[in-house]
N, C-alpha and C positions, 0 to 999 in steps of 0.2 A: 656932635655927640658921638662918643663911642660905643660901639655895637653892645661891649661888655654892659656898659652903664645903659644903654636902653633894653635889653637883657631884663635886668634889676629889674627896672621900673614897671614892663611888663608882668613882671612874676608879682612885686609886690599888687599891682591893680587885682591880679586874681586874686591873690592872697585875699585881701581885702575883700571883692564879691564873693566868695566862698566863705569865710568869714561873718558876711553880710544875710546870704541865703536864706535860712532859716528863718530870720525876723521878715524879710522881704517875702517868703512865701507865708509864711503867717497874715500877714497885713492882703496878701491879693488870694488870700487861700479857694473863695470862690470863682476869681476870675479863671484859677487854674482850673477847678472843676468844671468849668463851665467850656472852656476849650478843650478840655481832655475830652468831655462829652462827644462835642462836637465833631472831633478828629476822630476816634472812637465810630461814631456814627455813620460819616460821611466813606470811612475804608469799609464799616462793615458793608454798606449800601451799592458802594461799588465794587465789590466780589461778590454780592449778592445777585446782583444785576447781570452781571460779566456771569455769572453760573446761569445764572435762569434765561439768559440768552443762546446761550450755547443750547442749554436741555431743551430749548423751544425749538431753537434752530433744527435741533437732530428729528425731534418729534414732528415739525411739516414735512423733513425729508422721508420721513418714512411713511406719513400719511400720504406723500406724493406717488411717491410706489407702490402701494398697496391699490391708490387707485388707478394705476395703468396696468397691474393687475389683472383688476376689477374689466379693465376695458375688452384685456383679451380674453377672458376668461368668460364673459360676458357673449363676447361672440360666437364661440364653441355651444355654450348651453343655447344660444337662440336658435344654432342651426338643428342642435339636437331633438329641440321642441316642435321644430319645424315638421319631421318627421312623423309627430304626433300631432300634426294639426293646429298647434300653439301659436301663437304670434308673441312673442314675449321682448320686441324689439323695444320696447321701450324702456328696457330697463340701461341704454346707453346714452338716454337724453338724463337719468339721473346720475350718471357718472360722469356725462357733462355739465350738467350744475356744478358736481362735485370738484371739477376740473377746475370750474371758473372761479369759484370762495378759495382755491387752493391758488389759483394767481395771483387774485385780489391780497391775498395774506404772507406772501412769498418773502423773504427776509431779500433774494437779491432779485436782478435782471435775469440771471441765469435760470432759475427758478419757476420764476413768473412764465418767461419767455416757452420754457418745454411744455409746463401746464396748459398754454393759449395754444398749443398746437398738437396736444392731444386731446384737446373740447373740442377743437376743430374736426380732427379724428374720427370722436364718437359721434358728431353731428350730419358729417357724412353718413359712414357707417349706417347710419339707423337709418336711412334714406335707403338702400342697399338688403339691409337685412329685416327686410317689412319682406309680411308674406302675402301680401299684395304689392302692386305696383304704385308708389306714390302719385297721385296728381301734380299736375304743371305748376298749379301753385303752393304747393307744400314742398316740390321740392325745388324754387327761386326764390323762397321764405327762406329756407333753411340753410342753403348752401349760401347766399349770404350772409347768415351768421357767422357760417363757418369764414367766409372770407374776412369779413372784419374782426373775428379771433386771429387768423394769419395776419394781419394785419399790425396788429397791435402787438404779436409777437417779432416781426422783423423788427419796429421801433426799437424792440428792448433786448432784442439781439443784436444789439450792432455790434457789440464787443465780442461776439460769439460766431465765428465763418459758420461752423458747422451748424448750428440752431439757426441761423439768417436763413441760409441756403436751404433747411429742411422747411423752413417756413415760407418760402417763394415758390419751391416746389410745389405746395401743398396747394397755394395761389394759382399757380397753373392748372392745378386738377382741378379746382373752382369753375373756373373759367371751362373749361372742355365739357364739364357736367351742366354749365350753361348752355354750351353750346357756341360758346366764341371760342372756336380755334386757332385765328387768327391771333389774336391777343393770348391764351395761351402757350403761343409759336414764339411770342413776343419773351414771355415771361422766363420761357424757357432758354432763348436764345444772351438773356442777360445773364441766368446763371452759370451756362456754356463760356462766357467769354469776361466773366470776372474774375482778378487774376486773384484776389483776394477769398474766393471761393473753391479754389482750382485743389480739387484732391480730397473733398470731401462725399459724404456716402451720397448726399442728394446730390452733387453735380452729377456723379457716375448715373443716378438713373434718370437725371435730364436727359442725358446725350442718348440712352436708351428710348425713353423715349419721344424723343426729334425723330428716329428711325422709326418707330413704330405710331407715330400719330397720324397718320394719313392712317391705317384700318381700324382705325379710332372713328375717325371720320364718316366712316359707313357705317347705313344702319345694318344692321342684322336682322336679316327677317326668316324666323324659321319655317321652313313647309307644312303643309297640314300633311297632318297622318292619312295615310290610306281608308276610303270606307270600307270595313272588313262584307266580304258577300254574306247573301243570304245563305245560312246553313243549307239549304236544298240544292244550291248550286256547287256547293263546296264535295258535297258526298256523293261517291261516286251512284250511278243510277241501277240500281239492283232490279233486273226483269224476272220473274219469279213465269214459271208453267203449270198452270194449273191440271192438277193429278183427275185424270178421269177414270172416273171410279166405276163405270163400264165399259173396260176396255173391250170386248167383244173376241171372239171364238179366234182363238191360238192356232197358229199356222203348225199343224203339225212337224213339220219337215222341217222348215226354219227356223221353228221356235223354240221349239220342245227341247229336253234334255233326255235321255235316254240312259240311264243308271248300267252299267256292266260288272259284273263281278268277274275279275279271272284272277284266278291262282289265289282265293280269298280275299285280294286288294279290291277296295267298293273304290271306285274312280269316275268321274262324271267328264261323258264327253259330247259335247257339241254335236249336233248333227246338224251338218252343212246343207245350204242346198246342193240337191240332187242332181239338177241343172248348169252348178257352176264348173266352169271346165276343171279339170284336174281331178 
């Protein structure tokens, strides 16, 4: 067949559906309505969805910052309080709730992962910023929590050197706050020699401190203050003479004062004893 002549045959087909149109949408007139709906529906629902994911997206990101914030912001006012007696440490075990419903609801890994490692953060922290000293078992309760927040944040950092490595570090402090130094030696020495971690902020303060964990390792015991003395020994001892108020009959000679008048000048002079040589 010649291209010309199938040319023709093509044009006429249309010809003819176009032609045909009108009656054939007349005859399916609702089936058309009912797909137009459909199509209609299905794009508005998927730009719909694609907007309200983005605006939700943006609005945990900023509820994520606001509450890290909150965390340092947080600690400035506890120390301020402190000053006035206050103990108001607890208001960092609510920004670690706050941390952890912000994991829980994270759109990615990347997300999730920063939020478990500053719950962890505030869960130390608040061990730290009590105006008492915690008990043994409040703070092997707690800093386990915090280890299993680090925990669960490497899992979801793997994709992420710089969040894995903040969050092994933070593993490490765990462990030293236990009291296993060993195993923090450990922690630290994988993040030192992972090549894949090499050049991020928490390697540089591993290798910090590898050099400083041995006066880590010592207790610090500060000395007791001086007992200040009793005021009586502090002031000097003042000997006072008591004035005898019958001195008794004045030495003429030595004692006395002798008034002269010369040349109208009144001048008082000493008379010495009479005895002394000169």
């Amino acid at each position: 067949m010649k291209p010309a002549h199938r040319h023709e045959m093509k044009t006429n087909e249309l010809a003819e559906w176009l032609s045909n149109l009108p009656q054939w949408a007349k005859k399916n007139l609702r089936v058309i309505i009912y797909v137009s709906v459909v199509i209609v529906l299905a794009g508005g629902s998927y730009f719909w969805n694609r907007y309200q994911k983005n605006v939700v997206s943006v609005k945990k990101q900023l509820h994520l910052t606001s509450l890290i914030s909150q965390l340092a912001q947080g600690k400035t006012k506890i120390l301020n309080d402190h000053i006035r007696g206050l103990d108001t440490s607890y208001m960092l075990m609510k920004v670690a709730d706050s941390l952890q419903a912000a994991a829980q609801n994270a759109n990615n890994n990347q997300m999730a992962a920063f939020a478990l490692i500053k719950r962890a953060e505030a869960l130390r922290a608040e061990l730290h910023y009590r105006l008492e000293k915690a008990n043994t078992q409040d703070i092997t309760a707690q800093i386990n929590r915090a280890r299993e927040s680090y925990v669960k944040a490497i899992e979801k950092a793997a994709a992420y050197p710089p969040l894995a490595a903040a969050a092994k570090f933070g593993l490490g402090l765990c462990e030293e706050e236990l009291g296993n130094f060993e195993t923090a030696q450990q922690i630290y020495y994988e993040i030192t020699t992972d090549p894949n971690l090499e050049g991020t902020v928490a390697a540089v303060q591993t290798k910090q401190r590898l050099n400083e964990i041995a006066d880590y390792r010592q207790e610090i015991v500060f000395s007791k203050p001086p007992v200040p003395q009793n005021i009586e020994t502090i002031l000097p001892q003042l000997t006072t003479t008591p004035v005898d108020s019958n001195p008794g009959p004045v030495d003429p000679v030595r004692n006395s004062t002798k008034r002269k008048i010369s040349n109208g000048v009144d001048t008082n002079l000493n008379i010495v004893d009479a005895n002394l040589p000169g």
